[in-house]
C-alpha positions in Angstrom: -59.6 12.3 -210.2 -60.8 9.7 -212.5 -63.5 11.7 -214.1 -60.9 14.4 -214.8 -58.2 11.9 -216.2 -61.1 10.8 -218.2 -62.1 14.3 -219.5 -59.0 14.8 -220.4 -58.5 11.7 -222.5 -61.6 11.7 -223.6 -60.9 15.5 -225.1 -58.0 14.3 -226.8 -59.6 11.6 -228.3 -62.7 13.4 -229.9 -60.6 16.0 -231.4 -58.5 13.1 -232.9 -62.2 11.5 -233.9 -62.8 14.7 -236.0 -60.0 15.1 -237.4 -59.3 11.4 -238.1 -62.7 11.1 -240.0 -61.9 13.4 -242.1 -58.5 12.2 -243.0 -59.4 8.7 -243.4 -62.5 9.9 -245.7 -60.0 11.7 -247.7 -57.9 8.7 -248.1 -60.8 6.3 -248.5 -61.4 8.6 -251.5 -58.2 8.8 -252.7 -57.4 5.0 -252.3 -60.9 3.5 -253.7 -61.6 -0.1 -252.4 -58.9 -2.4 -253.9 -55.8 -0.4 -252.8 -57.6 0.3 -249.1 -58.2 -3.5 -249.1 -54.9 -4.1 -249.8 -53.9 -1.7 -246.6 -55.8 -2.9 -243.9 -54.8 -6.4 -245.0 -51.5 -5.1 -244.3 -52.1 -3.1 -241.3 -54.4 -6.7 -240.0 -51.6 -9.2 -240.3 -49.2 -6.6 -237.9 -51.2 -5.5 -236.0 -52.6 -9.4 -235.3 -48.6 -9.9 -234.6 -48.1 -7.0 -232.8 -49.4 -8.5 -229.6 -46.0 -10.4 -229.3 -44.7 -6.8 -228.6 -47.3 -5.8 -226.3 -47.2 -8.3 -224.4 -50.0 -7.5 -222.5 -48.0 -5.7 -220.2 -50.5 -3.1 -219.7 -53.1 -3.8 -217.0 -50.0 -5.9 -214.8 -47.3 -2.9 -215.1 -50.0 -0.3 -214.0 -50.8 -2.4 -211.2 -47.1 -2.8 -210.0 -46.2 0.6 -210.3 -49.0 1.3 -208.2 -48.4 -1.5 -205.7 -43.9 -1.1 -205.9 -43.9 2.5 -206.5 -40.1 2.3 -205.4 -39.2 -0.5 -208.0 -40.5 1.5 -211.0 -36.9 1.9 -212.4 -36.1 -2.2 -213.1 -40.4 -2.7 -213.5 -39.9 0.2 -216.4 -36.8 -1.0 -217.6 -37.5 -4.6 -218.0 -40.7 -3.5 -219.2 -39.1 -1.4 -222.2 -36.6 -4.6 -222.8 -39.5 -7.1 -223.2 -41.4 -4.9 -225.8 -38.7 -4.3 -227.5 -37.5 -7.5 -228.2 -40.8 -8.8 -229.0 -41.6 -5.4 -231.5 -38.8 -6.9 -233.6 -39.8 -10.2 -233.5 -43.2 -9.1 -234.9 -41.2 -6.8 -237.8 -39.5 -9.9 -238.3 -42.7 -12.3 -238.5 -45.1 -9.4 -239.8 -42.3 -9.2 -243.5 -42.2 -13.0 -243.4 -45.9 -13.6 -243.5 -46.4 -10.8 -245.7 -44.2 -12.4 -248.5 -45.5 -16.0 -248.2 -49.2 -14.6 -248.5 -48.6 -11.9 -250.7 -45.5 -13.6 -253.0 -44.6 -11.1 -255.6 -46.5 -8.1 -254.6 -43.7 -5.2 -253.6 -46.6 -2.7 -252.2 -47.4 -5.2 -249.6 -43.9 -5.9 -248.2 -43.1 -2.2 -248.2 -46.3 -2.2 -246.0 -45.3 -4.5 -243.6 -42.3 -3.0 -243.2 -43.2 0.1 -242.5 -46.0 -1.0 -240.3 -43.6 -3.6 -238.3 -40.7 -0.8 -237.8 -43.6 1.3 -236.1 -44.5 -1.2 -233.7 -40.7 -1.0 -232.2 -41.4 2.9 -232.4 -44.5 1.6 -230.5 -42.7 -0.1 -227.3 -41.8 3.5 -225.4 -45.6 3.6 -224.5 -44.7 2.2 -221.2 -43.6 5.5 -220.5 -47.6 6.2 -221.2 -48.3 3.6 -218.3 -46.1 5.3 -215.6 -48.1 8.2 -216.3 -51.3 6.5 -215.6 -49.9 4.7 -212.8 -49.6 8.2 -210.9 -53.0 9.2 -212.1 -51.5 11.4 -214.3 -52.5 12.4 -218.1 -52.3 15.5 -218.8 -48.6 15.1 -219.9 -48.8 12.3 -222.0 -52.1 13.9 -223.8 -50.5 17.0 -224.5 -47.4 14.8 -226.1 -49.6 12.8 -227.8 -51.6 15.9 -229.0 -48.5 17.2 -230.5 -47.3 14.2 -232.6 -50.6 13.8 -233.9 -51.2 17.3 -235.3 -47.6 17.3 -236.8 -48.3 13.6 -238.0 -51.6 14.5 -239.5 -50.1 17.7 -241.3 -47.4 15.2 -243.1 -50.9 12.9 -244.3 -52.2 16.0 -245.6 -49.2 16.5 -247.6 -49.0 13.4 -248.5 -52.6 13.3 -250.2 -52.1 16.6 -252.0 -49.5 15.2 -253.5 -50.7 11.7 -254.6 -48.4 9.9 -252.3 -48.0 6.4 -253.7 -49.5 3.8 -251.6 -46.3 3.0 -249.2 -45.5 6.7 -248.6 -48.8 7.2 -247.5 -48.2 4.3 -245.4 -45.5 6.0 -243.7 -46.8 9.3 -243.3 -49.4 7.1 -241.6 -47.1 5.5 -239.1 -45.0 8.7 -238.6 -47.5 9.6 -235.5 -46.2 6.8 -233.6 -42.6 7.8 -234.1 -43.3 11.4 -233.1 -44.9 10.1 -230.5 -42.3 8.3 -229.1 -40.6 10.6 -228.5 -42.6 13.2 -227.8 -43.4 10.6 -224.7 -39.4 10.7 -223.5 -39.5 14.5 -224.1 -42.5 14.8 -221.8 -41.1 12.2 -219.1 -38.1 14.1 -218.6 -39.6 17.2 -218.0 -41.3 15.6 -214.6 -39.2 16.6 -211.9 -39.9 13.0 -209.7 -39.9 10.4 -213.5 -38.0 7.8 -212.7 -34.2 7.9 -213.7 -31.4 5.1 -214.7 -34.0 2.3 -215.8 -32.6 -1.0 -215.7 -33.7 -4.0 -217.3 -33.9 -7.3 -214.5 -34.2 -10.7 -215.5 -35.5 -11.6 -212.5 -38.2 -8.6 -212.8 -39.0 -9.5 -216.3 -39.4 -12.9 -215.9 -42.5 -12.2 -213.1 -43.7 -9.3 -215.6 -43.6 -12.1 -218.2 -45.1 -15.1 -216.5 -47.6 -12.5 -215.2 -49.0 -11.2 -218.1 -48.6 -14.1 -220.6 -52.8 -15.0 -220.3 -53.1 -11.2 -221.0 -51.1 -11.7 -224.1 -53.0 -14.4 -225.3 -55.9 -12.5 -224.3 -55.3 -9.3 -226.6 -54.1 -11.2 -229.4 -57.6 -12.9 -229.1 -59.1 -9.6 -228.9 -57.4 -8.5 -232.2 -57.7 -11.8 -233.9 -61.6 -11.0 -233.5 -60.9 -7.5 -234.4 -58.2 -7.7 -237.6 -58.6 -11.6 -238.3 -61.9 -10.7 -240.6 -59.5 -8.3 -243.5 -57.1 -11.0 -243.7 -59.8 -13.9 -244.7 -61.3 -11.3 -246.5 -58.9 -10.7 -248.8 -57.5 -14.3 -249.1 -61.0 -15.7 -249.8 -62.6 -13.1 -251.3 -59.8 -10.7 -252.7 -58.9 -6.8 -251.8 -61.6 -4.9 -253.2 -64.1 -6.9 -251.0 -62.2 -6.3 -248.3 -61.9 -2.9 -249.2 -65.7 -2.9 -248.8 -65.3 -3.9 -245.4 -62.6 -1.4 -244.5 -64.3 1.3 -245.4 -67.0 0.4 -243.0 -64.5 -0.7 -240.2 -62.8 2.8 -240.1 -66.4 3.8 -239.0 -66.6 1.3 -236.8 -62.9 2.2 -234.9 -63.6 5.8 -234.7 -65.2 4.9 -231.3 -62.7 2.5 -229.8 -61.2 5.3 -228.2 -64.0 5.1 -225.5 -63.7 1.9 -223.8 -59.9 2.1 -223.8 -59.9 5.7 -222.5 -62.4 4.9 -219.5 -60.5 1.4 -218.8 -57.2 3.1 -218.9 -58.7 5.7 -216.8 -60.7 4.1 -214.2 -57.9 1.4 -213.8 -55.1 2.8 -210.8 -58.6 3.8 -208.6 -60.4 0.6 -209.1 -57.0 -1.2 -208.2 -57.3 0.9 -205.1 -60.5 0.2 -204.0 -60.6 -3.3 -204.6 -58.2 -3.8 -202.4 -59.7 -0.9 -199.9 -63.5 -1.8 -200.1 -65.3 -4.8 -201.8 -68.6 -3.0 -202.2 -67.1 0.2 -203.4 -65.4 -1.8 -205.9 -68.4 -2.9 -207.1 -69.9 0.0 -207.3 -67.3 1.7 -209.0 -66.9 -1.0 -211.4 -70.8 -1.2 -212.2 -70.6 2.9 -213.1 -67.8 1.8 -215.6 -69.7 -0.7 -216.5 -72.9 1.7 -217.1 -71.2 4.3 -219.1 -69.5 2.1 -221.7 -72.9 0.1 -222.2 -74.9 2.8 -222.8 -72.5 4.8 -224.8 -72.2 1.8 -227.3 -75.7 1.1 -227.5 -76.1 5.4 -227.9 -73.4 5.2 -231.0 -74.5 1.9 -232.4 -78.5 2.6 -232.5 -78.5 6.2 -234.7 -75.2 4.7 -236.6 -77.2 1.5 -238.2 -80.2 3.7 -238.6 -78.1 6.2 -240.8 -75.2 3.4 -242.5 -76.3 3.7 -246.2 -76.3 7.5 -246.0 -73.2 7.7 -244.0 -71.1 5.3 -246.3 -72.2 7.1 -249.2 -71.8 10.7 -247.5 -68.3 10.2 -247.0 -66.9 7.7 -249.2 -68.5 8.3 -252.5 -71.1 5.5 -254.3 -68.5 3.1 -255.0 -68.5 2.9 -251.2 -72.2 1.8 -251.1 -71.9 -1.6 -250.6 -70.3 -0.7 -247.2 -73.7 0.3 -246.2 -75.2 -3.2 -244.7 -71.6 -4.1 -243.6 -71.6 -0.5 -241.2 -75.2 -1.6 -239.9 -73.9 -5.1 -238.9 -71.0 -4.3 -238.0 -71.4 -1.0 -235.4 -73.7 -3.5 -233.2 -70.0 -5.1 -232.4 -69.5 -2.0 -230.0 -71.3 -3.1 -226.8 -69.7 -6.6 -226.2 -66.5 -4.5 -227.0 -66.6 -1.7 -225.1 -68.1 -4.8 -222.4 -64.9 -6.5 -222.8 -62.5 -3.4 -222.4 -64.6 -2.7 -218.6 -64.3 -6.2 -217.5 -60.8 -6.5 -218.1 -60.0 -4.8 -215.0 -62.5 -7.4 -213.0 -60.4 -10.2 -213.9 -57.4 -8.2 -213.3 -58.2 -7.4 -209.4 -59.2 -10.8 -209.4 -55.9 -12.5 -210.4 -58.1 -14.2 -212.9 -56.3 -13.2 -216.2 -56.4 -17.0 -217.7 -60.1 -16.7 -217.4 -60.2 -13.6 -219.5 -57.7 -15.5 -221.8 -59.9 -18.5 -222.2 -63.2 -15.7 -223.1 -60.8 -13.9 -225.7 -59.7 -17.4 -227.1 -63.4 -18.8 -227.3 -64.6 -15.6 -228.9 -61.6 -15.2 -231.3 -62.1 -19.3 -232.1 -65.9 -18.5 -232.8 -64.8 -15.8 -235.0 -62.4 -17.9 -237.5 -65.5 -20.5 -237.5 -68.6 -18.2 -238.4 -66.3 -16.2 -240.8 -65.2 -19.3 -242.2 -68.7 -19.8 -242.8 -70.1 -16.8 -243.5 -67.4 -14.9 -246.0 -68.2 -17.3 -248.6 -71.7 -17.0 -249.2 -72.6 -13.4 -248.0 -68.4 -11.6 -248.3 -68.4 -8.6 -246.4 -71.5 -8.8 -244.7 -70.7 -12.4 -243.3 -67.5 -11.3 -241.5 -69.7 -8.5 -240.0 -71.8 -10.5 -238.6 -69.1 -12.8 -237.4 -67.9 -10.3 -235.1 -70.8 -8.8 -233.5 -72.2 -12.6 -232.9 -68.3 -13.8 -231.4 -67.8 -10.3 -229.6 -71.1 -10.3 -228.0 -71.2 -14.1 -226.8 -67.0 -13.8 -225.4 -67.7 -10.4 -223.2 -71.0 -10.9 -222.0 -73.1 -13.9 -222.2 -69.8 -16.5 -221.7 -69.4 -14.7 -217.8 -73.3 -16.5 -217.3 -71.8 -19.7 -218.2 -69.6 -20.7 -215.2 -70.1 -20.2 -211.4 -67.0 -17.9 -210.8 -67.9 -15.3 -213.2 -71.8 -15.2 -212.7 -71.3 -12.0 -210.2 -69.6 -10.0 -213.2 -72.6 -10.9 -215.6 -75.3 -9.9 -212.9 -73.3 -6.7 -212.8 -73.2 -6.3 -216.4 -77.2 -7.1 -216.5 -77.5 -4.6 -214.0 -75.4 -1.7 -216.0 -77.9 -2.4 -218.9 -81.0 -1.7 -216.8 -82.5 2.2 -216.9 -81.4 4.1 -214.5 -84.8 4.3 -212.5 -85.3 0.1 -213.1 -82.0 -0.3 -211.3 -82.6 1.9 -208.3 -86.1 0.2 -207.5 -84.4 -3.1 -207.9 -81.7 -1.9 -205.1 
């Protein structure tokens, strides 16, 4: 089951790789580094705030659905009524912050608008999770599929006709409002979904006090992740940060992986954890294994090949982005690391630990950047997050006692495949 959930997911998500590639080469084109700077500033600072929305919700409401399968209407319901509140806090925050760092420039706040409204847009993806709670994708993919090819005919339009930089922001976020509801289209067609949901306080309140390290924990994750554009472009302006966009996109094209897998392998290591310890193990270790070596497999050819690539698809104005790419594609294993281990900590009721690792990493991050942006721009914040990345997912779990089993298991994953079956 999981490697056919996976299939599918992962299918989905390489024709949205191709496609996507293309697209954002287009737009990288079309924009040129100071007005793509100035979007993925944008799209950082949201997304950085977005977490109040998410809540992360994720991992816990996958695991009660599968645990209270006959409470799925209020766990749904107060699910839906947490995310949405917090989505319009974050439009709320996202226009605020926008204007006191940005005072003056229209472009942005029409960016941060239009980004923030998509993240309330964004909150009927727990329908997405009651899908993968009953180990079952195919719905959601082929809901998903369709807002995104409708969604990526309107940026095609939008690029033909030399879409000022807003409207091309929206015909951006329009594949999350398709995709909305395209998700309560496909939910309704299942004959058992789940009908009447109902918000509870008392059910929110555990959801919330539940997943509030989580929380913390992805807005860690995207501090690491998004935190690097917005120092960019205060310290160093848009076009440098446009530099290290362009090389970023690259970068995210393979993010799907780890949260496909994860998302995948999640109800049936749930399962077994609580069925068999040393199955668990297992399973988690072949998780493990398959995100490792993927990264490493992506990251190797990828830094070999960065001054080509960048110039290849972005033009030579883009050629700068060339060293960043290197640098920065080595951020990919402790990554895709983090996304596997995620569920450890999970079965463990450990999520505070996995906060404190997110925190650390995300606190390293603002530090070296700090450091590193002013005397080597681009490159430094590159660096910055394969160093912090790296040293939160992986070598932190040798640090303390408790987590020392995880990192022996991740040691292991990283071993050949013939060096780890003469060491068993």
């Amino acid at each position: 089951m999981v490697r056919r959930n996976v299939s599918w997911m992962m299918a989905d998500k390489v024709v949205r790789l191709v496609v996507g590639l293309a697209l954002n080469v287009w737009m990288v084109r079309y924009l040129g580094a100071s007005a793509l700077g100035l979007l993925g500033f944008a799209q950082s600072v949201v997304s950085i705030l977005a977490i109040l929305s998410q809540l992360g919700l994720e991992t816990i409401l996958v695991r009660e659905l599968v645990r209270r399968p006959q409470e799925e209407r209020a766990l749904l319901g107060s699910a839906l009524a947490l995310r949405l509140g917090g989505a319009v806090l974050t439009l709320v925050l996202a226009v605020t912050a926008i204007a006191g760092l940005r005072p003056g420039d229209a472009d942005a706040l029409a960016l941060a608008v239009v980004f923030g409204s998509a993240v309330v847009a964004q909150s009927f993806d727990v329908i997405e999770l009651w899908f993968q709670s009953r180990s079952r994708v195919v719905p959601f993919v082929v809901a998903r599929a369709g807002a995104f090819a409708v969604a990526s005919g309107v940026r095609v339009a939008a690029l033909v006709a030399h879409a000022s930089l807003p409207v091309l922001a929206l015909a951006i976020a329009v594949e999350v409002f398709l995709g909305a509801v395209a998700l309560v289209v496909a939910l309704r067609l299942q004959g058992d979904a789940p009908r009447g949901w109902r918000a509870e306080r008392a059910t929110a309140r555990q959801l919330f006090f539940e997943s509030w390290p989580l929380m913390i924990n992805g807005a860690a994750v995207l501090f690491v992740i998004r935190i690097d554009q917005t120092m960019l472009t205060l310290m160093r302006g848009v076009h440098e940060n446009g530099i290290y966009a362009a090389a970023q996109r690259l970068t995210e094209v393979v993010f799907f992986i780890p949260l496909a897998v994860a998302s995948a392998a999640a109800p049936t290591l749930l399962r077994s954890h609580a069925r068999d310890r040393a199955e668990y193990e297992h399973r988690l270790e072949r998780v493990l294994t398959l995100l490792a070596w993927s990264a490493i497999a992506i990251a190797l050819p990828v830094s070999l090949l960065a001054n080509w690539l960048t110039v290849a698809l972005f033009g030579s104005a883009f050629r700068d982005s060339g060293p960043v790419l290197a640098l920065h594609i080595w951020s990919t294993p402790g990554l895709f690391m983090g996304a596997a281990i995620t569920n450890w900590f999970i079965a463990e009721g450990r999520q505070g630990e996995l906060m404190l690792r997110s925190v650390l990493g995300a606190a390293l991050n603002v530090a070296l950047n700090l450091g590193l942006i002013p005397a080597f721009g681009a490159r430094g914040a590159a660096l910055a997050a394969l160093v912090s990345l790296t040293l939160a997912y992986v070598f932190a779990n040798a640090l303390f006692p408790s987590t020392r089993p995880l990192f022996r298991l991740q040691m292991r994953a990283l071993l050949p495949l013939r060096a780890r079956s003469e060491r068993r």
